[in-house]
N, C-alpha and C positions, 0 to 999 in steps of 0.2 A: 269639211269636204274630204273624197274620199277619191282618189286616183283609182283604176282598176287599168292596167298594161297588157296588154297582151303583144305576142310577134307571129307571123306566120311567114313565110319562104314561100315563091312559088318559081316556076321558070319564065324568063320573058316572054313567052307567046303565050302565057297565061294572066299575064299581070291583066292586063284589061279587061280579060272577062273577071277575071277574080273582084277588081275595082268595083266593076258594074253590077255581077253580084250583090257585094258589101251595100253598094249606094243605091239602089232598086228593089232589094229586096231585107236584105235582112238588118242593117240600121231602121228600116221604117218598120220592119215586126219588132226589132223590140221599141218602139217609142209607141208602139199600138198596145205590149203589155199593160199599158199603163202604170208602171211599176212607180210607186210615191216614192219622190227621192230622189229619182235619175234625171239625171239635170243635161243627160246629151254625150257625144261622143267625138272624138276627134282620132283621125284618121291621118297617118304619116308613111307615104312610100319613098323607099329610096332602090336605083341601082347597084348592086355587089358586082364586084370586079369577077366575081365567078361564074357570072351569068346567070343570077339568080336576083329577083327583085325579094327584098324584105316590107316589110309592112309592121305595122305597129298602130295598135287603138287604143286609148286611154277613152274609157268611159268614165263618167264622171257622176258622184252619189251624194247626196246630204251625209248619209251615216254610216257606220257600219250594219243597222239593221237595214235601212237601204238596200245596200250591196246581197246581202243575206236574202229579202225579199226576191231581189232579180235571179239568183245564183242558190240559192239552197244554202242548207246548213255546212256543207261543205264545197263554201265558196271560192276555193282557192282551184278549183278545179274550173279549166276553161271550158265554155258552151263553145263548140264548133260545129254546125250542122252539118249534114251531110256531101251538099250540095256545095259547100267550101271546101270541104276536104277531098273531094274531086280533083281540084285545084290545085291545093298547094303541093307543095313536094315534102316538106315538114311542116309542123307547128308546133307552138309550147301548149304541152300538156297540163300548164297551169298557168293560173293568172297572178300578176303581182301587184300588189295592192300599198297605196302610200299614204298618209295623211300629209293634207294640203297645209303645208305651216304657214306657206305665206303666196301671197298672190298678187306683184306689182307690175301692173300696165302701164305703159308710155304712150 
């Protein structure tokens, strides 16, 4: 299994559209890619003391050809459409990718 990370920044009167964005629109385009392998994604915001919300998504892949199918051959570069980056005030310019060594649920 295959983590894919990403973060983006945006400003609190953005956080919400930005959210609804992400959950409305572009998590449900890509699980429409039907890309074999992607097994889903998870979504993490928090508040910065700078008045700035962070965000964080681990997409989640069978493989590395997976990851590669969703993203191209030069996968380490993040997909952020256009209509997010509206939104944010930064983002990472690339994605960081981890293999899953271990996985214990309580």
């Amino acid at each position: 299994m295959i983590g894919r990370v990403w973060r983006g920044w945006t400003s609190r009167e953005n956080e919400d559209p930005y959210e609804r964005l992400l959950q409305t629109e572009i998590f449900p385009g890509i699980a429409t890619k039907g890309v074999q392998g992607y097994k889903g994604i998870q979504l993490l915001r928090r508040e910065l003391p700078s008045g700035e919300s962070e965000f964080l998504t681990i997409m989640w892949f069978d493989s590395w050809e997976a990851v590669k199918a969703f993203a191209g051959e030069n996968y380490e570069r993040a997909s952020v459409p256009e209509a997010a980056r509206k939104l944010l005030a930064r983002f990472d310019e690339t994605s960081a990718h981890y293999e899953v060594r271990s996985h214990i649920s309580y």
